[in-house]
Structure formats: C-alpha cells, structure tokens
C-alpha positions in Angstrom: -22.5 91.5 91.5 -18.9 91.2 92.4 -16.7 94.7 92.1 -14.5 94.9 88.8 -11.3 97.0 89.1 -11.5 99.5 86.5 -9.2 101.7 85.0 -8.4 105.4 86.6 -8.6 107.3 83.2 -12.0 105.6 82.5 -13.1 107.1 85.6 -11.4 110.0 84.6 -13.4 110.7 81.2 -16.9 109.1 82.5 -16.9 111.1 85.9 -15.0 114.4 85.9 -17.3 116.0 82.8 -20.0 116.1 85.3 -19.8 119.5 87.0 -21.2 117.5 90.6 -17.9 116.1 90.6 -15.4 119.1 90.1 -14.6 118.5 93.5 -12.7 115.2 92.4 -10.8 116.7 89.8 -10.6 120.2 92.3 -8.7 118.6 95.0 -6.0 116.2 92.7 -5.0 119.8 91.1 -5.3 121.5 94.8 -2.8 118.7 95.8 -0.6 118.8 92.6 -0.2 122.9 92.4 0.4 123.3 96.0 -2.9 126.1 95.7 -6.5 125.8 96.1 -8.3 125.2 92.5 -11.6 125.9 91.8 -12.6 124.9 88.3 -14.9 127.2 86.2 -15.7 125.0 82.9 -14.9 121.9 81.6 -13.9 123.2 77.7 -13.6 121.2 74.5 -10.8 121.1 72.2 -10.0 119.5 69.1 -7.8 117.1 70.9 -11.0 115.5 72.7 -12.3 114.6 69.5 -9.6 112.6 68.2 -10.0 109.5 66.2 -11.4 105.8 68.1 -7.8 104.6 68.8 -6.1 107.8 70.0 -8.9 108.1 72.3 -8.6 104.3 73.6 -4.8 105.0 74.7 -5.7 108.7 76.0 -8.0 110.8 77.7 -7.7 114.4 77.8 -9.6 116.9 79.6 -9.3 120.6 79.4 -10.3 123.0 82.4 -10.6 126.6 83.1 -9.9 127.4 86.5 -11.3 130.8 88.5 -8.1 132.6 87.6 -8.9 132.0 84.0 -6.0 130.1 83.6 -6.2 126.9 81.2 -5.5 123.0 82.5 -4.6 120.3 80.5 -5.5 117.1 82.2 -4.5 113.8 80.2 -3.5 110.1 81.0 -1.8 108.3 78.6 -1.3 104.8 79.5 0.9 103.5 75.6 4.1 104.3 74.6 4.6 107.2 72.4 8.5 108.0 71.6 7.5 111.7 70.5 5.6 112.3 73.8 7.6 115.4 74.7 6.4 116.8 71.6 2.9 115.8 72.0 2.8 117.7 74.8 4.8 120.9 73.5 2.3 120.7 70.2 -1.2 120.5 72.9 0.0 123.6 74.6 1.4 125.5 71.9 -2.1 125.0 69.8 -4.0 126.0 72.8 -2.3 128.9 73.4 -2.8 129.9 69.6 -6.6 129.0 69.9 -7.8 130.6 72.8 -5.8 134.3 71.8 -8.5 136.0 69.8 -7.6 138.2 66.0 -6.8 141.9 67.6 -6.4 140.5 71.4 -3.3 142.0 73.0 -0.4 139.7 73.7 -0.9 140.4 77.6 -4.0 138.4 76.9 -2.7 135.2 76.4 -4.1 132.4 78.7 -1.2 131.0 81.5 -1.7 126.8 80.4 -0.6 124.2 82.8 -0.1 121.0 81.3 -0.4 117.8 83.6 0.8 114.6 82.3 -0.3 111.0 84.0 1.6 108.2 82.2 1.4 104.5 82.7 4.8 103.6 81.0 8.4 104.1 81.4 9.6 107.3 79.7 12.6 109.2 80.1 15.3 108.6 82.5 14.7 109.1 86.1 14.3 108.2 89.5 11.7 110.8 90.7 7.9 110.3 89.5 6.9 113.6 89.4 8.7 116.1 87.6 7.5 120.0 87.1 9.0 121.5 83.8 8.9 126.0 84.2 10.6 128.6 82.6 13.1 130.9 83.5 16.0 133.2 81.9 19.2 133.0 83.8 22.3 135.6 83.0 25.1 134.0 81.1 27.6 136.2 82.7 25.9 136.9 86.5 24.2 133.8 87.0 20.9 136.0 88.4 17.4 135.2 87.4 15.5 137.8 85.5 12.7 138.9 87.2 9.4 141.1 86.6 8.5 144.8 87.3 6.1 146.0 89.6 4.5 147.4 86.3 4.9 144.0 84.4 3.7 142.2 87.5 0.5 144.3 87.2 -0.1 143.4 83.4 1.0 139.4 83.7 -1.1 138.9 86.9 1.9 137.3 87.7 4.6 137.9 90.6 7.3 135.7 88.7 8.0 134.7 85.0 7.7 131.1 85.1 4.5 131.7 86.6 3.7 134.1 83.5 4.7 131.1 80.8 3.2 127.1 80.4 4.1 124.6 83.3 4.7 121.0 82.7 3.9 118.3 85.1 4.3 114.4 84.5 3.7 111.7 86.9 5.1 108.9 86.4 2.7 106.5 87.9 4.7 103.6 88.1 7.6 104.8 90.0 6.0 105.2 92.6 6.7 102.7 95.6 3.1 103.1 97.2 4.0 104.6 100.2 3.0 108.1 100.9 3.8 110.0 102.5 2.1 113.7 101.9 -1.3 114.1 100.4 -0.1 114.4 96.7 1.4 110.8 97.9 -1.9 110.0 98.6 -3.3 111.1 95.0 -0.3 109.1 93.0 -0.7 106.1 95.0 -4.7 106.1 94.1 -3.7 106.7 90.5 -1.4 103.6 90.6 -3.8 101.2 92.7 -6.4 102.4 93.1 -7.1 102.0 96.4 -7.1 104.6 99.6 -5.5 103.9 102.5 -7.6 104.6 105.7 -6.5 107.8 107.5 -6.0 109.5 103.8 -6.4 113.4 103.6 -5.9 114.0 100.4 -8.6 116.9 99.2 -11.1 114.9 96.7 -9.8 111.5 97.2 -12.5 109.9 99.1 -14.9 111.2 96.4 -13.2 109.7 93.9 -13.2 106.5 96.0 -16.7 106.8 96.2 -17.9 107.3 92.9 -15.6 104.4 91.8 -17.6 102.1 94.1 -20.6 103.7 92.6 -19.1 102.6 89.5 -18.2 99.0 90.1 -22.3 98.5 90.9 -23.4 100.5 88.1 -24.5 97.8 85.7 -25.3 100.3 82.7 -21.2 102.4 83.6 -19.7 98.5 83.6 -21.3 97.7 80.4 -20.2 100.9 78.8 -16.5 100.0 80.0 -16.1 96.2 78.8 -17.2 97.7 75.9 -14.5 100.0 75.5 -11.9 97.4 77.0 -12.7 95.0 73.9 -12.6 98.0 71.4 -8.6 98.3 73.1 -8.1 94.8 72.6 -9.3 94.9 69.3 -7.3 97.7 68.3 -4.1 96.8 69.6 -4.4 93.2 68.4 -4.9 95.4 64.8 -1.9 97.7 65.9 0.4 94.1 66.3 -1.5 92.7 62.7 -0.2 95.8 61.1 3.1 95.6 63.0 3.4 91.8 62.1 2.6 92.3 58.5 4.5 95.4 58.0 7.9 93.4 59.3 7.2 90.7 57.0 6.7 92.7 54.0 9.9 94.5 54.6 12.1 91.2 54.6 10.4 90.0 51.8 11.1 93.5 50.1 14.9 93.1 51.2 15.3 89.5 50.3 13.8 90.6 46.9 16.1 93.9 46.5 19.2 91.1 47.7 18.3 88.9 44.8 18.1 91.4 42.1 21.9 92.9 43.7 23.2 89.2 42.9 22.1 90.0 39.7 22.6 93.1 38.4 26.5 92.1 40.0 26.7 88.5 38.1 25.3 91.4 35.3 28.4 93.5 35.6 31.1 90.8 35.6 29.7 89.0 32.6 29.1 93.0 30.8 33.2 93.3 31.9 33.6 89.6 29.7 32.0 91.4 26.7 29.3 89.2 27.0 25.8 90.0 24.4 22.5 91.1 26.2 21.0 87.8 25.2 23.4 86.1 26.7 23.7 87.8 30.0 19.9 87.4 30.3 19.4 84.0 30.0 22.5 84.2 32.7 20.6 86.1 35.1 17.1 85.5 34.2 16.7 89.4 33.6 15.1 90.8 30.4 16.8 92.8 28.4 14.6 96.2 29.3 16.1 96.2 32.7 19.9 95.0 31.6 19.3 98.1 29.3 17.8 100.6 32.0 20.7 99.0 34.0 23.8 100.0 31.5 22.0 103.4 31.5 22.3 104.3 35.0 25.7 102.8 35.0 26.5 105.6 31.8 
C-alpha cells in the first residue's frame, strides 16, 4: 500500500489520547516551554465534545502536567475572525471549571494555552508568539513583582508565571529551516517530515507512529472518512454561504422596489391624488398606502 500524507492534527486526536504516547505530546511541550513536561492525565472538557463540524476544523486536547498545571493543546486549521476570543473564552471557562465551591482563590489552576493554526491571522512576521501578564508602574516604569510569602502561596517565582500564558504558532510562516529543536517541532507541524540529524525531544516518535499510521489500513479508513465528512461540510458551509448571498440581494432588490414606490406614493399623495388612484399607480393596495400615511403621521 502506498503511504498517504495525513494531516498533523489527525494524528494529534487519534495518537496523543493514548497514554503509550505521552512522550510525543511530552517532548513538543518540553520544546515549546523551554522546561521538561511530564504529563499526568489526558482530561476532558466540554470543548472536546463539540458538535461534528467544530470538531472537523479543530482538535483540542486538554492535559494536566506533574506540576498540576492545565494545558490546552488545539489546532485549528479554518478561519475564525473571533479567534482571540475563542481562546480568551477556553481559558477563562477552564479556570472557572476546575476551581471547586469553597476552594480558596490560591487554588486556581496556572492554564497554558497553546495555539497551532494553519491560516493567516493577525499581523506579523514572527510564527510564534507567547502572550504573559505583567503590571508595569505608570509613573516608574518597574515591574511588580511577588513576595517571598506570595511566592510561597502561588508556587510561583514571578506573576506572569502565576496567571494564563498564550502561545500561537503560526505554522505557515515558517520558512522550513530550523534552526533549534522547537524549529524542528514547527517544521514537522508544517511538512511533516523530519530532517535526518533532528533532536527535537518526541519527534522521531511522532515520525514513527505516523509511518505506523500510513500502513494501518483500519487508522486510513477511519481518516478518509473523516476527510469526506470535511468536504461534505464545507461544501454545506459554501451552500449556505451561496444561498444566504442570494437571498439577501433578492431581499434588497425587493426592499428597492417597494422604496420606488412608496416615493412615486409620496409625490402623487403631495398632487392630492385619491388612494384608489395612487394604487392602481403603484400597484400597492390600499392597506399598505394606509399603514404608509400612518408612519408618515
């Protein structure tokens, strides 16, 4: 059987749910957050059980690493012009959900959010960006930093460690060469392929078990099926799209004729013209040249 490229976030949702391959998913967030990850649980969330199409442009997996903090992994590969928001909204919720009724606020869960998107959004040259907080003085220009007490309750040495971070990778900027490991990781999400020599922790797993993949006749079968649910539902998206447009210029040519009208209406109203008269004009009937006069007081 001759290999079929398939797509990264289909691996993503049909390999990383099994705990014998944490170490894929362990070394792309070793590489990413600059720290060794070990990954406690795979969770679920509301967001994995979203409806057929969200889940055909989006796969989301949420992680608990040993420090207890939360990771959101997704990979969105359509457009969405509120995708800032999306993101905001996934974290926000999570943080809600996971902080229990009487739980102190020192218990709230440190969420990382990591974003792998397939389209062009936003403006910039870079393709990864990290998003933190911090509170700088208005007046001094000096960042506010923790006590050795609050240190001790956050688990934390910094406050933008203490709140959410954001990270998108913009897959497509990226020119293919790399040139550190987390180069190494982006390229792979972009082509797919490994270059020999890589280093990258987890990559030649993942390499691996997409070769594994390719021959697996039952995984392939699974995947053109989901590949012609996409088609089916984007070719519905562009029906709707299609159909939509056309019923709004029909709406407006409508609403343009009855403007004509109601104005030939007026003029012939401002002659002293009957009712009768100015609808056999128009072609109107009386009970809107009436509803018409009333509106007009």
């Amino acid at each position: 059987m001759a290999t079929t490229l398939i797509r990264f976030d289909w691996v993503i949702k049909r390999l990383l749910r099994n705990k014998a391959n944490f170490v894929i998913l362990e070394g792309f967030l070793s590489e990413l957050l600059k720290e060794d990850i070990s990954i406690q649980e795979i969770l679920e969330s509301e967001s994995n059980m979203q409806d057929a199409g969200n889940k055909l442009t989006t796969v989301e997996l949420l992680v608990k690493n040993a420090k207890g903090e939360l990771v959101i992994i997704e990979v969105q590969n359509s457009y969405r012009h509120d995708y800032l928001l999306r993101i905001l909204f996934g974290v926000s919720k999570l943080i809600v959900d996971n902080l229990g009724k009487g739980m102190d606020y020192s218990q709230v869960k440190k969420v990382i959010s990591v974003n792998i998107v397939y389209f062009d959004f936003g403006h910039g040259e870079d393709y990864i960006y990290r998003g933190s907080t911090n509170y700088v003085g208005m007046y001094k220009n000096d960042i506010l930093t923790l006590t050795n007490h609050e240190k001790i309750v956050f688990k934390a040495e910094q406050i933008d460690k203490v709140y959410p971070e954001f990270y998108i990778i913009k897959v497509n900027n990226f020119d293919t060469v790399a040139k550190n490991t987390l180069d190494e990781w982006v390229n792979f999400l972009k082509t797919e392929q490994v270059a020999a020599g890589s280093m990258a922790k987890g990559l030649m797993a993942a390499k691996e078990e997409i070769e594994i993949l390719k021959l697996d006749k039952a995984a392939m079968a699974e995947y053109d099926r989901e590949v012609e649910a996409w088609r089916d539902y984007s070719s519905d998206m562009s029906t709707h799209f299609l159909s939509g447009k056309l019923e709004g210029l029909e709406k407006g040519k409508l609403e343009g004729l009855l403007e004509g009208k109601l104005e030939i209406a007026r003029n012939c109203l401002s002659e002293g013209m009957s009712l009768s008269q100015i609808s056999k004009i128009t072609g109107l009937g009386q009970e809107i040249l009436v509803k018409y006069l009333e509106e007009l007081g």
